[in-house]
PAZAPA-4460 file (N, C-alpha, C; in steps of 0.05 Angstrom, whole numbers, plus 32768, in hexadecimal, padded with zeros to 4 digits):
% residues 309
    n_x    n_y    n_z   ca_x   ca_y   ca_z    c_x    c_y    c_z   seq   type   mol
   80FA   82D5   80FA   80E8   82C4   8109   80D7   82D4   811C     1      X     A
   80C1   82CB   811D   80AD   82D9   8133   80A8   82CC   8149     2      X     A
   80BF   82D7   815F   80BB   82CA   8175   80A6   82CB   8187     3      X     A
   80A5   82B9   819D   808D   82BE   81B0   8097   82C9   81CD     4      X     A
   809E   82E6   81D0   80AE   82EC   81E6   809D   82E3   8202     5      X     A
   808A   82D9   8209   807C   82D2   821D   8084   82B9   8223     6      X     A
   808C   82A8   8211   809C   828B   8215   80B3   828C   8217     7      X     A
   80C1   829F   820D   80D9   829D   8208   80EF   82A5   821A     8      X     A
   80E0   82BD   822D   80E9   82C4   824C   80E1   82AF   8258     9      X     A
   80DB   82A4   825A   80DC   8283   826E   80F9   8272   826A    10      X     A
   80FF   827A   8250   8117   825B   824F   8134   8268   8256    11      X     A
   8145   8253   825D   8163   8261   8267   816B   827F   8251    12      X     A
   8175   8289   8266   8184   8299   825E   8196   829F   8241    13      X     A
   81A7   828C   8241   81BE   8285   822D   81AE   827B   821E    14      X     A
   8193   8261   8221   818C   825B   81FF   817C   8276   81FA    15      X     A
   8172   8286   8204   8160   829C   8202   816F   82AB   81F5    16      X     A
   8190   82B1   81FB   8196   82CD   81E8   8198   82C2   81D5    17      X     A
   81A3   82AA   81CC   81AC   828F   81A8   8195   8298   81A0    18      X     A
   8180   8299   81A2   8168   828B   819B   815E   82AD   8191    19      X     A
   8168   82C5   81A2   815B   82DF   8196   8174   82E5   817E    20      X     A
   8185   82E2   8188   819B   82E8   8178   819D   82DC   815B    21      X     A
   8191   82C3   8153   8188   82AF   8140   816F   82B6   812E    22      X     A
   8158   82CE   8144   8145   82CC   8135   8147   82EC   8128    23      X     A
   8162   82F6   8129   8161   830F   8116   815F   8304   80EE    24      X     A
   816A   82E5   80F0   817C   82E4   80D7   8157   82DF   80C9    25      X     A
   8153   82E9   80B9   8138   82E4   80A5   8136   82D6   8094    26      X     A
   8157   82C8   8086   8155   82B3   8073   8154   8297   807C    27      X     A
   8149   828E   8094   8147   8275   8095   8140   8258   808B    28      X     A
   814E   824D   8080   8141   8236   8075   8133   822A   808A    29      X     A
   811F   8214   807E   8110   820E   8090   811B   81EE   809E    30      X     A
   8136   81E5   808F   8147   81CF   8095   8159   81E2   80B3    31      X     A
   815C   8204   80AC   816F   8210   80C3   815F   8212   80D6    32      X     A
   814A   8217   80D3   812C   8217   80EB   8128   8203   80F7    33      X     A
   8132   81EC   80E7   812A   81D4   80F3   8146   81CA   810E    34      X     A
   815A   81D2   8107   816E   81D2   8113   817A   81E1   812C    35      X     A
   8168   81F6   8128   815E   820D   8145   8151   8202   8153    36      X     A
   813E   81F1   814D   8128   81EA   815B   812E   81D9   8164    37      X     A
   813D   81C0   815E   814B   81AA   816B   8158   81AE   817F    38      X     A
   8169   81C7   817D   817F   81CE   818F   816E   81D8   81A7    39      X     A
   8157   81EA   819E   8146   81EB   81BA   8138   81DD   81C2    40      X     A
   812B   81C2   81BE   811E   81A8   81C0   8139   8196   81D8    41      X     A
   8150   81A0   81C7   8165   8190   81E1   8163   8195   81F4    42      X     A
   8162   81BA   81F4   816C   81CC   8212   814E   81C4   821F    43      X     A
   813D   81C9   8213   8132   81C2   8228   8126   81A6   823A    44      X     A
   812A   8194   822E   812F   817A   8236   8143   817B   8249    45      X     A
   8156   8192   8242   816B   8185   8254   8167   8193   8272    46      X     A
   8150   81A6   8271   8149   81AF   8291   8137   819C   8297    47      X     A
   8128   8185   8292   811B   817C   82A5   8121   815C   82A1    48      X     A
   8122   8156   82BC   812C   813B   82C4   810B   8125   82CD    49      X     A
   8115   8110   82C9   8107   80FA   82D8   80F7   8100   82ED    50      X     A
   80D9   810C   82F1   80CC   8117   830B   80D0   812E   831A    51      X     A
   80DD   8140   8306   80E2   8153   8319   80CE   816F   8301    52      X     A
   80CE   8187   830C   80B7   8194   8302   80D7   81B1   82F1    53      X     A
   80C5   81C3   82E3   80DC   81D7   82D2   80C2   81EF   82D2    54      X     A
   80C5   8208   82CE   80B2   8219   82D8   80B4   8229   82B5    55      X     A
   80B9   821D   82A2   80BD   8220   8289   8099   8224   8282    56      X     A
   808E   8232   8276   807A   822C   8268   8074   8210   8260    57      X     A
   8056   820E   825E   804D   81FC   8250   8052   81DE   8265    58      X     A
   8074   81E2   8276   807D   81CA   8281   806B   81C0   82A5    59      X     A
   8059   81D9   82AA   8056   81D5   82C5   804B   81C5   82D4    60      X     A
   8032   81BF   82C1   802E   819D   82CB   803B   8184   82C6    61      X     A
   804D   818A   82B6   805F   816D   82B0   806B   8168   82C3    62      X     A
   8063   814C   82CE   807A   813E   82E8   8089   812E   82DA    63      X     A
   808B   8124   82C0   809B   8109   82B9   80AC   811C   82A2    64      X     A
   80BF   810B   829D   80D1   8114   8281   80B6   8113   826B    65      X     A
   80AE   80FD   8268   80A0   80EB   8254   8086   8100   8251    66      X     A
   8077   810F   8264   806A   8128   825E   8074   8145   8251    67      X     A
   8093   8146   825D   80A0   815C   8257   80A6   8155   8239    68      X     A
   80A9   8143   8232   80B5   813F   8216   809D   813E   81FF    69      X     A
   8088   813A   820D   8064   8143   81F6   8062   815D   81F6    70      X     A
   806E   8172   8203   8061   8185   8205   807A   8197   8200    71      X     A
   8091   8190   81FC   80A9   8198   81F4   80AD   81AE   81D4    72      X     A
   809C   81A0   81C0   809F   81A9   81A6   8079   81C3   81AA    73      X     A
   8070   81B7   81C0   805B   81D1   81B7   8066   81EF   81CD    74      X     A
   807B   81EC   81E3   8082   8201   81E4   8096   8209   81D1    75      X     A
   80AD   81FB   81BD   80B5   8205   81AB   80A9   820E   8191    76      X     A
   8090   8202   818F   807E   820E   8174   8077   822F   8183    77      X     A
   806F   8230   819D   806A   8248   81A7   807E   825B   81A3    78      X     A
   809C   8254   81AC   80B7   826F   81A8   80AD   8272   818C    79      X     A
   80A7   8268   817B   80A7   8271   8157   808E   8271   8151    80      X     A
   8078   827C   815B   805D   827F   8153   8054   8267   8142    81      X     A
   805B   824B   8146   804E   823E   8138   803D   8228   8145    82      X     A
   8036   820F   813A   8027   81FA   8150   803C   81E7   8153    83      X     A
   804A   81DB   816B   8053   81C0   816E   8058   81AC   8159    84      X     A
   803D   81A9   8150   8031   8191   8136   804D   81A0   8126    85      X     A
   8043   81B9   811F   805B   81C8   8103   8075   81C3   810E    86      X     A
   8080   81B9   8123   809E   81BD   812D   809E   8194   812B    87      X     A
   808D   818F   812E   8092   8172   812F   8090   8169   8114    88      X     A
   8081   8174   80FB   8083   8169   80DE   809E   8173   80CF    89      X     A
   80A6   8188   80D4   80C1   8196   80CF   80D9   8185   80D5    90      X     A
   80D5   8184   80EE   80EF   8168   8100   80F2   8151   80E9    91      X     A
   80D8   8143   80EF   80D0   812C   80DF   80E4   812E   80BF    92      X     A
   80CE   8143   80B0   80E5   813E   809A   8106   8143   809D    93      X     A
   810E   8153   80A8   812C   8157   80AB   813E   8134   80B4    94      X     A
   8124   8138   80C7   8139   811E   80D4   8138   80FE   80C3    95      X     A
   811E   80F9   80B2   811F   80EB   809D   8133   80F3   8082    96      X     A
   813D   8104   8084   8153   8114   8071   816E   8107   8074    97      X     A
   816E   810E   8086   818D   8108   80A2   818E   80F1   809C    98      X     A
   817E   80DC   80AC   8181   80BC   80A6   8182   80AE   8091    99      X     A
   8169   80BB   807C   8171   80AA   8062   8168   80B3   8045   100      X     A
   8185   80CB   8045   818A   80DE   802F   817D   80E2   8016   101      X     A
   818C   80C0   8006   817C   80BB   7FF6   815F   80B3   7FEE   102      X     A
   8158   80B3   7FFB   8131   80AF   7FFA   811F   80CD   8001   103      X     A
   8130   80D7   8018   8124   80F3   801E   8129   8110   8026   104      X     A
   8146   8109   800E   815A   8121   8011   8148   8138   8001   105      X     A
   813A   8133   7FE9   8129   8147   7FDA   8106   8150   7FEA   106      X     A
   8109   8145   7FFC   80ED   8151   800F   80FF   8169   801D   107      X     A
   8111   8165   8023   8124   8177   8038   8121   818F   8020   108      X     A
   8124   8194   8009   8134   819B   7FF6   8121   81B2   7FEA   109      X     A
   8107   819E   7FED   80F0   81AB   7FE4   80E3   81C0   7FF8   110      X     A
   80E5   81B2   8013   80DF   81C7   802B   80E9   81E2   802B   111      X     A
   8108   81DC   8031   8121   81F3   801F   8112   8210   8012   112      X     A
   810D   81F7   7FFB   810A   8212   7FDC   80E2   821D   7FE8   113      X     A
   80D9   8211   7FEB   80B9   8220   7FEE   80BF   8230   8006   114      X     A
   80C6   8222   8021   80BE   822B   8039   80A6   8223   8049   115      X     A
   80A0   820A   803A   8089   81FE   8043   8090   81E5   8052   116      X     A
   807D   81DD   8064   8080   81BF   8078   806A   81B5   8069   117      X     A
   8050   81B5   805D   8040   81A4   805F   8041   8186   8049   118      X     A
   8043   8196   8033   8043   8183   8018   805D   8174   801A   119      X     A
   8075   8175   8025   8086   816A   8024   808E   814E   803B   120      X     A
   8078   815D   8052   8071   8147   8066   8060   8133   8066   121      X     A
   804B   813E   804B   8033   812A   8050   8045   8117   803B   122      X     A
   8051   8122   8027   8066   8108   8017   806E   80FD   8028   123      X     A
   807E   8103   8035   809C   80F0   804C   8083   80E3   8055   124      X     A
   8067   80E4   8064   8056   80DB   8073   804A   80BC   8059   125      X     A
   804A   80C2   8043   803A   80B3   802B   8052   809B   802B   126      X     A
   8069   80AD   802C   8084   8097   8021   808A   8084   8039   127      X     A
   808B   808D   8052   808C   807F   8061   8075   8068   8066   128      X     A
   8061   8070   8060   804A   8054   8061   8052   8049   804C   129      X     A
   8054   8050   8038   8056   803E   802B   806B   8025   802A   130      X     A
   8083   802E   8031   8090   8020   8037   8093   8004   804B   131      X     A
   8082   800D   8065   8071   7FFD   8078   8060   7FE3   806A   132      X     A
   8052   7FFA   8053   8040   7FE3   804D   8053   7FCE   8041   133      X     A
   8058   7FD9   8029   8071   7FBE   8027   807B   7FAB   802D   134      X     A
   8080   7FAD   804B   8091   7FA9   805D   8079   7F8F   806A   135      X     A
   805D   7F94   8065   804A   7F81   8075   8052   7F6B   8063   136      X     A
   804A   7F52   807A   8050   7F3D   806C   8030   7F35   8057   137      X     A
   803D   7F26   8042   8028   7F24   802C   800A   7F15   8033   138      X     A
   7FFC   7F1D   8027   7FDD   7F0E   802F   7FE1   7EF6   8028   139      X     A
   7FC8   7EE8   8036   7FC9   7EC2   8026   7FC5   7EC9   8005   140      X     A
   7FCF   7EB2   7FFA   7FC5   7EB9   7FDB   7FAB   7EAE   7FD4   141      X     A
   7F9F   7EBA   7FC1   7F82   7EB8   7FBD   7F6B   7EC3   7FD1   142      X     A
   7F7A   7ECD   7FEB   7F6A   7ECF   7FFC   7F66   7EE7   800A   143      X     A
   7F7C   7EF0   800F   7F86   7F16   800D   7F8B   7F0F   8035   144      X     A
   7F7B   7F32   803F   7F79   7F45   802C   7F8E   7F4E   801C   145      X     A
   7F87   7F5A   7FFE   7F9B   7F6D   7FEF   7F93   7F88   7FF6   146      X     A
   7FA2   7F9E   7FF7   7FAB   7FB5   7FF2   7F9A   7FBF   7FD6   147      X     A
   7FAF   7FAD   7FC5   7FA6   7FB6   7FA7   7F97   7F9D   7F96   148      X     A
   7F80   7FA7   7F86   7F74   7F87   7F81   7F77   7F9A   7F60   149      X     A
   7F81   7F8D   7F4C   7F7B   7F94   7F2C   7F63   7F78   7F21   150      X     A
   7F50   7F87   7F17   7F3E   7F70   7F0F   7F32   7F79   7EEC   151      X     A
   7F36   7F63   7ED6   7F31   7F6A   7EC1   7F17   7F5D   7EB8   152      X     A
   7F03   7F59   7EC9   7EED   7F4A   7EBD   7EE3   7F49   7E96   153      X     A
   7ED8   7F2F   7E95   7ED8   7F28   7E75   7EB2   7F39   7E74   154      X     A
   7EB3   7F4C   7E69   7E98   7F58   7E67   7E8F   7F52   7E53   155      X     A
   7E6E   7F48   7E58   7E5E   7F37   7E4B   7E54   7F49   7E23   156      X     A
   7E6C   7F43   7E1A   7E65   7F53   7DF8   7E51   7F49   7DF0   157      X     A
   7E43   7F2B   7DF5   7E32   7F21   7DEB   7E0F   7F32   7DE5   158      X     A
   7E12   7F3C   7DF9   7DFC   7F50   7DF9   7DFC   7F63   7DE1   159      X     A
   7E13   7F63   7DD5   7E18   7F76   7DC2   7E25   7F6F   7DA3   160      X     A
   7E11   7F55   7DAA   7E23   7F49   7D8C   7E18   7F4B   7D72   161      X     A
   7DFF   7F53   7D75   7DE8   7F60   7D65   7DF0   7F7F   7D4F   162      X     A
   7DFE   7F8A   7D66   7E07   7FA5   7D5B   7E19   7FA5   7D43   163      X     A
   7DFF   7FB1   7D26   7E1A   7FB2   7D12   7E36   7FC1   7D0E   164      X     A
   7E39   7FCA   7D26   7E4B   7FDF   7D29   7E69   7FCA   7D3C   165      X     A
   7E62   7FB3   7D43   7E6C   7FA4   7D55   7E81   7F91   7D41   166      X     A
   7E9F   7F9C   7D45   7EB5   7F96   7D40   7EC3   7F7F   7D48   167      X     A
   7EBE   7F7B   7D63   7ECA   7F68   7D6F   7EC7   7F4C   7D75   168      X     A
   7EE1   7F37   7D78   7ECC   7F21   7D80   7ED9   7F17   7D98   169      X     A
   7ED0   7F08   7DAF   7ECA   7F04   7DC6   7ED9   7EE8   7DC4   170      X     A
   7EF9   7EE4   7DD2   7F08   7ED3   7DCA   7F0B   7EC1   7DE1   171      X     A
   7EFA   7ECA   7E02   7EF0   7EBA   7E16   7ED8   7EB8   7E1F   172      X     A
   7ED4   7EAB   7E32   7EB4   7EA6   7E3E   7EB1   7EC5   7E4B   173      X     A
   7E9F   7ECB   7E54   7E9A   7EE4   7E59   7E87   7EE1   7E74   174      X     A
   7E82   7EFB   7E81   7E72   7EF4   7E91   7E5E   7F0C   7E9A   175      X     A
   7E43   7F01   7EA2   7E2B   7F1D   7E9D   7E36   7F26   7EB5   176      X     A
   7E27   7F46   7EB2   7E28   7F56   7EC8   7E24   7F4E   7EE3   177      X     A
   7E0B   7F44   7EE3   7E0A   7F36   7F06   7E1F   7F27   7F0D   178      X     A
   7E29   7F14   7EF6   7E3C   7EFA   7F0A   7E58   7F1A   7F0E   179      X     A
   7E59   7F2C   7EFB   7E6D   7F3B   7F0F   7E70   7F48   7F23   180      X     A
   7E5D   7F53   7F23   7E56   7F5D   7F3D   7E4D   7F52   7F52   181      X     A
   7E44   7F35   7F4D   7E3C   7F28   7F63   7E5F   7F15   7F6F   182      X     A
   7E75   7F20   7F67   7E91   7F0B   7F68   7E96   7F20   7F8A   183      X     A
   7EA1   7F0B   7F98   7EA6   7F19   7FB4   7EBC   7F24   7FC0   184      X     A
   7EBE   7F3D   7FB0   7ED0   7F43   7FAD   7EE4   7F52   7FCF   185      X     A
   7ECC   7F58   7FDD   7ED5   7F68   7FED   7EDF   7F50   8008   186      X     A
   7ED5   7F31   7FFE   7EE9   7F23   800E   7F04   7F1D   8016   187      X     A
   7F08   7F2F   7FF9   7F2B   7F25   7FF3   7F38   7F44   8000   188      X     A
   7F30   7F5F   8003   7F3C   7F7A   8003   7F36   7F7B   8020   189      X     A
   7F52   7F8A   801C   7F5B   7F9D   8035   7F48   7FB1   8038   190      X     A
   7F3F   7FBE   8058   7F2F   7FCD   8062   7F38   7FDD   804C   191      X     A
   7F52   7FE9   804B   7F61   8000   8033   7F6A   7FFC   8026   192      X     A
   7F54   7FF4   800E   7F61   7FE1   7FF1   7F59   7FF3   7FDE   193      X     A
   7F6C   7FF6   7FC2   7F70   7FFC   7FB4   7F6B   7FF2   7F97   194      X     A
   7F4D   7FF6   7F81   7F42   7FDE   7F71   7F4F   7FF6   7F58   195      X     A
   7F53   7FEA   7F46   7F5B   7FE4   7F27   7F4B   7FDE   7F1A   196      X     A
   7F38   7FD8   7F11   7F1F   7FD7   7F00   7F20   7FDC   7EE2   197      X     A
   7F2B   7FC9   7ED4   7F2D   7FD0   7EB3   7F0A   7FC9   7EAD   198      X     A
   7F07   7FD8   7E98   7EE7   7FD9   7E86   7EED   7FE1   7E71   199      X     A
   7ED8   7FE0   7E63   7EDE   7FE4   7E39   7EC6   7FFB   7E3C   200      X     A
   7ECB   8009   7E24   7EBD   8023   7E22   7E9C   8023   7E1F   201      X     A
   7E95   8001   7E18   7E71   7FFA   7E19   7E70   7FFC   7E32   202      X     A
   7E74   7FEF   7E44   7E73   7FEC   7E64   7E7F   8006   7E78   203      X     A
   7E85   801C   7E78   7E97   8030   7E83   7E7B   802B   7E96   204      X     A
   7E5C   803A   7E90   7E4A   803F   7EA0   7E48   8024   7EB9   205      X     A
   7E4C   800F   7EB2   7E45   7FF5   7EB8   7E54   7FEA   7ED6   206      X     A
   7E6E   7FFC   7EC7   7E83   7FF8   7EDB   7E80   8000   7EF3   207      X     A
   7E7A   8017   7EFD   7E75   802C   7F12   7E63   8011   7F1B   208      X     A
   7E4A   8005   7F11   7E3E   7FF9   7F28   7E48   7FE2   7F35   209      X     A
   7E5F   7FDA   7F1B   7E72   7FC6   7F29   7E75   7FCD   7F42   210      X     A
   7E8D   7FE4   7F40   7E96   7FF5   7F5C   7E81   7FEE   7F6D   211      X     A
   7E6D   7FFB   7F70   7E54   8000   7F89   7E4F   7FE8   7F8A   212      X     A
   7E52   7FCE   7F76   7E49   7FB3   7F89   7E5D   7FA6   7F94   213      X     A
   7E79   7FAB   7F90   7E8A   7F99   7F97   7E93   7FB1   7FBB   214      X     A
   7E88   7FC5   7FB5   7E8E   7FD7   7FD1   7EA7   7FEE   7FD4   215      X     A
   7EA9   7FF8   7FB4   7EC4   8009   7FB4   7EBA   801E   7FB2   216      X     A
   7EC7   803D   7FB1   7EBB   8058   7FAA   7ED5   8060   7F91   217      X     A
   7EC8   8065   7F7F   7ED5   806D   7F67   7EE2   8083   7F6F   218      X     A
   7F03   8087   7F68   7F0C   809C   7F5A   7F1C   80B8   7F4A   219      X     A
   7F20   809F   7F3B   7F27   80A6   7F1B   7F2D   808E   7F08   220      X     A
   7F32   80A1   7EF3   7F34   808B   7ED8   7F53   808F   7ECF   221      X     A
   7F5D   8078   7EC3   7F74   8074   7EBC   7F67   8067   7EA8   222      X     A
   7F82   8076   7E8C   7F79   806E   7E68   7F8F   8067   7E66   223      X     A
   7F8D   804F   7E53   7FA5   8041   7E45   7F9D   804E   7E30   224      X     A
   7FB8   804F   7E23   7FB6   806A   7E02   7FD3   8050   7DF5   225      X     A
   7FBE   8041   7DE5   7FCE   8024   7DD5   7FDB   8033   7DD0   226      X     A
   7FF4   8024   7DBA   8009   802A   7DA5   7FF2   801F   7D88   227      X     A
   7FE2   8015   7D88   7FD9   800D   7D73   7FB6   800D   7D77   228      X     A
   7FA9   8014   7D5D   7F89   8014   7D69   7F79   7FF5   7D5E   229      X     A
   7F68   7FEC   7D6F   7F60   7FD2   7D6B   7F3E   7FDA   7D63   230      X     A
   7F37   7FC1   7D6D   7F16   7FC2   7D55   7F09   7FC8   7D74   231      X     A
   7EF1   7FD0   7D6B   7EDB   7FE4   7D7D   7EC1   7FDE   7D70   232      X     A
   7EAD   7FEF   7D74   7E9A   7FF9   7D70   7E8B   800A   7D6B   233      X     A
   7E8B   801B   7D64   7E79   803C   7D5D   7E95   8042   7D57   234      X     A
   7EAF   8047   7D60   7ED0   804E   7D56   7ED7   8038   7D61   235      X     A
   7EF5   803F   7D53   7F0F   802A   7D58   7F1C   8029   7D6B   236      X     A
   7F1A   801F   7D84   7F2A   801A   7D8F   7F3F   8029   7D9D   237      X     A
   7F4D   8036   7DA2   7F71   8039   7DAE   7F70   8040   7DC5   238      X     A
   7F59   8040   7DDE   7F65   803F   7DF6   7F59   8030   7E03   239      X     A
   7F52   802A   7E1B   7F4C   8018   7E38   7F4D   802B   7E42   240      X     A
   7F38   8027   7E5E   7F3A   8037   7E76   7F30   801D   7E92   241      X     A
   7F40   8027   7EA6   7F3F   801D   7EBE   7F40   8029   7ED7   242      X     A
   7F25   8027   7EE4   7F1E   8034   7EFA   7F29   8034   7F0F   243      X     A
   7F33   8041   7F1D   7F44   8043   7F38   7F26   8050   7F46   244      X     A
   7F27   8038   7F61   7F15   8039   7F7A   7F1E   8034   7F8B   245      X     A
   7F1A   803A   7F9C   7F18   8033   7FB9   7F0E   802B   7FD7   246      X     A
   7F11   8021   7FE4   7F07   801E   8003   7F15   801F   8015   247      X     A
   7F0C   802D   8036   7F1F   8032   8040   7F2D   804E   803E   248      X     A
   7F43   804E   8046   7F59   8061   803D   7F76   8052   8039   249      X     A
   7F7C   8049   8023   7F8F   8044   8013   7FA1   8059   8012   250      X     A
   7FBF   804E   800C   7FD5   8062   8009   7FDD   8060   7FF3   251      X     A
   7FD9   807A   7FE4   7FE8   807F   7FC1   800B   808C   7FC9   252      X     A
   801C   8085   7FC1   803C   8094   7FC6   802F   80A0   7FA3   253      X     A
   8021   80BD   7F9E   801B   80C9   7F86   8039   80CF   7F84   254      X     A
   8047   80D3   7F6C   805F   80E4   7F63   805C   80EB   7F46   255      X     A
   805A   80E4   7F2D   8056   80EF   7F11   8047   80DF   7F0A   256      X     A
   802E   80CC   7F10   801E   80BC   7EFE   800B   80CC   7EFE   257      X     A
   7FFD   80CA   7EE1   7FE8   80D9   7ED2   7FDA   80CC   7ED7   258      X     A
   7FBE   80CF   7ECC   7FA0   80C1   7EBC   7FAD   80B2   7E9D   259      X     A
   7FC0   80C1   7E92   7FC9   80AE   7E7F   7FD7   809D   7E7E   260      X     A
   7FD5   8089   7E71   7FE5   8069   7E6E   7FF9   806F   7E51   261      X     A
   8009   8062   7E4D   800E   8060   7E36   801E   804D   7E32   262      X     A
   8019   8033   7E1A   801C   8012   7E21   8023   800C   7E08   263      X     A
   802F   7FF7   7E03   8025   7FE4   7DE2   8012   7FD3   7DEF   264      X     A
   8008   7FC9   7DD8   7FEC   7FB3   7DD9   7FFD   7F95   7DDE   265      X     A
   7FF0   7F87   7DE4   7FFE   7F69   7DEF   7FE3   7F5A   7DDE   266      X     A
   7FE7   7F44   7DEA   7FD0   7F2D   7DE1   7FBC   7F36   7DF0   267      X     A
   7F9E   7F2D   7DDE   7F87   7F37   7DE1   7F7E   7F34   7DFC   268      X     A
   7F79   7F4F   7E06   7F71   7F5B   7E1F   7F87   7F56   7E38   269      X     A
   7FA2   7F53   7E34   7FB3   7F52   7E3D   7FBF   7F70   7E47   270      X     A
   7FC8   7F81   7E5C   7FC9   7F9B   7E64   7FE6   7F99   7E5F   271      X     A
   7FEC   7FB5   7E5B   800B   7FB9   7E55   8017   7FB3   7E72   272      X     A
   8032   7FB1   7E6E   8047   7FB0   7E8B   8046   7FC6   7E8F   273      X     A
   804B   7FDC   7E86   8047   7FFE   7E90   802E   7FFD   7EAC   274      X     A
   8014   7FF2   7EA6   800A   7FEE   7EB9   800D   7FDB   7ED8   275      X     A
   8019   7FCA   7ECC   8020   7FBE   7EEE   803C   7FCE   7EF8   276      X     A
   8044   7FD9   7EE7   8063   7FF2   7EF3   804F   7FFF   7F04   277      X     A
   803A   800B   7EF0   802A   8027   7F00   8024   8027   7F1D   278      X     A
   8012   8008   7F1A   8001   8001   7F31   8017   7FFC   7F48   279      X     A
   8033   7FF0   7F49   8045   7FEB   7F5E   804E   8002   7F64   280      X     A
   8056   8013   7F56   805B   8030   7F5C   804B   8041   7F6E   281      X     A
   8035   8040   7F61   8025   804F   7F6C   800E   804E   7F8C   282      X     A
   800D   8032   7F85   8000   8025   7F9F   8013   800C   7FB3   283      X     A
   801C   8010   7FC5   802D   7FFF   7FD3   801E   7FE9   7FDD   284      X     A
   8024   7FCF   7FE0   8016   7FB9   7FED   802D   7FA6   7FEA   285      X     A
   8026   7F8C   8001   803D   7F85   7FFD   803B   7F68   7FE6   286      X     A
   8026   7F65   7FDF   801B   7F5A   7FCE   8003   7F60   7FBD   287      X     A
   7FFD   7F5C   7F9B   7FEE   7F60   7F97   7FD8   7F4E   7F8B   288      X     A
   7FC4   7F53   7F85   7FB1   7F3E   7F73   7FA6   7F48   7F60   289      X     A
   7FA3   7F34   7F4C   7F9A   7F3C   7F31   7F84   7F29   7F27   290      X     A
   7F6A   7F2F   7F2B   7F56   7F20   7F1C   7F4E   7F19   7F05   291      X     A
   7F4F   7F09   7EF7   7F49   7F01   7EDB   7F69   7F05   7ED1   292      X     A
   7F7B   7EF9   7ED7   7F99   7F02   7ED0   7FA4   7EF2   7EB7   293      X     A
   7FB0   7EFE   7EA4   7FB4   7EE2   7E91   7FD3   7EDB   7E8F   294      X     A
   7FDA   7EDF   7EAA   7FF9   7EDA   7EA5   800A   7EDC   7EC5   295      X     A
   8021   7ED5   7ECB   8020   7ED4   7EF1   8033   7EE9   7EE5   296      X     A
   803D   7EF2   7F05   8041   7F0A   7F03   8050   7F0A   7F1B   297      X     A
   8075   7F12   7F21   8076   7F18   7F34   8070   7F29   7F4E   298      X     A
   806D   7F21   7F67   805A   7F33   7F7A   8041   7F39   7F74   299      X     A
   802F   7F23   7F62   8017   7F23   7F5F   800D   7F0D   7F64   300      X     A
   7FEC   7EFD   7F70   7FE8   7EEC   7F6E   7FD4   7EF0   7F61   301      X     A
   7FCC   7EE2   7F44   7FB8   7EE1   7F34   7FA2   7ECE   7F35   302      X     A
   7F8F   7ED5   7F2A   7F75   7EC2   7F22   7F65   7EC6   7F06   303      X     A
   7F6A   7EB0   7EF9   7F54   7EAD   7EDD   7F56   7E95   7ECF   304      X     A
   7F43   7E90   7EC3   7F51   7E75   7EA9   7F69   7E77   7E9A   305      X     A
   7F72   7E98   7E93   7F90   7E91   7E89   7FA3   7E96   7E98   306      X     A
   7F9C   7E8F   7EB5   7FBB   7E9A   7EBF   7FC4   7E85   7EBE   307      X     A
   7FE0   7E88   7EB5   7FF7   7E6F   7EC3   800A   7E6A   7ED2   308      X     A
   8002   7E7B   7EF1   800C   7E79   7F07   8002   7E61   7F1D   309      X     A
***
């Protein structure tokens, strides 16, 4: 460890020799670092009382405990050349470790093996909101805000029924571009909402202005890759894609979901269950909504002619 001998002659005696004596060993985990640091976060709490002053670095303007204790972890980021912030995200994960093993015993684990604080905190930091969000109680239904809105609009094929290349046939009412973009959408979303946007491979360009009129910023694409290929146009058919946008700043808990889907086909224009797994996984809310939905859905509140919720 690379101490800061200019801070470190300030603090008692006895934690002073622990503390040199501790920083010969070079294999420190960063869970054993974290446990040094606690132990000096105690001591020195434990020199200053309720209004009274400690001639410790960093402590000299503090008259209250409640000052001494903000400014506590940036003279210990100082004994170890680091910032405060770094002694407080380190804590953080350990002590989310400690309390509740199973959920964030492998951030501890991961810290461990790299030797890194950041990537393992901004997880514990992702996992913990999310969980919060959860935890909010659900929007009105039909009325939000949602978190997460999935919307499958019926895009107008009619325009394209001419094309001898045109496979398909159009098994609901449909609706033109304006009435979609003109749907209001941003009445129903959270300042930090999270849109789902299915489109068919004529409309991909079309879509994006969806986004910009309903008020989201694209980005990325998620492909459904069928088990079976269906009828198309110029080719056949075998995937879907659905736009992930956003507004706000929304919370993803990311852990192994790709850009790829991989589903069986259901009834026509029906999305696999793989996808509503994805979307609860991946985006936390404590409710969600699904526009144009053809089926109810627990922890969803839907809207379309075929839902039957």
């Amino acid at each position: 460890m690379d101490l800061s001998v200019d801070t470190l002659r300030r603090l008692p005696l006895a934690l002073r020799i622990e503390i040199e004596e501790n920083a010969q060993r070079k294999d420190l985990t960063q869970s054993e670092l974290a446990e040094q640091q606690e132990h000096i976060l105690a001591a020195l709490r434990g020199q200053t009382q309720q209004g009274r002053r400690t001639d410790l670095e960093g402590f000299t303007s503090a008259k209250t405990f409640a000052q001494v204790e903000a400014r506590a972890t940036d003279v210990v980021g100082r004994i170890f050349g680091e910032s405060g912030r770094q002694v407080e995200k380190r804590l953080a994960v350990v002590k989310a470790a400690r309390e509740e093993p199973e959920k964030f015993s492998k951030l501890l684990a991961d810290m461990d093996r790299s030797g890194r604080i950041e990537a393992p905190y901004r997880r514990l930091r992702v996992m913990q909101q999310a969980e919060a969000i959860r935890r909010e109680p659900p929007p009105l239904p039909k009325r939000g805000p949602y978190r997460v809105i999935v919307a499958d609009p019926p895009w107008p094929y009619e325009v394209r029924m001419e094309d001898p290349s045109h496979r398909g046939v159009q098994p609901y009412p449909s609706m033109s571009l304006a009435q979609i973009c003109a749907m209001p959408i941003e009445s129903i979303s959270h300042d930090d909402c999270i849109l789902w946007l299915w489109t068919i491979n004529a409309y991909m360009r079309e879509a994006f202005d969806v986004l910009d009129a309903w008020g989201f910023t694209y980005k990325t694409i998620l492909t459904w890759a069928k088990d079976r290929m269906g009828r198309g146009d110029w080719l056949r058919g075998q995937t879907e894609h659905c736009l992930m946008a956003v507004r706000g700043n929304p919370v993803v808990h990311l852990t192994d979901q790709t850009t790829l889907l991989h589903g069986k086909v259901r009834r026509h224009s029906e999305k696999p269950e793989e996808f509503y797994a994805f979307v609860e996984k991946l985006c936390p809310a404590p409710r969600y909504a699904e526009l144009f939905a053809r089926q109810a859905r627990p922890g969803w509140d839907g809207h379309g002619d075929q839902y039957g919720g």
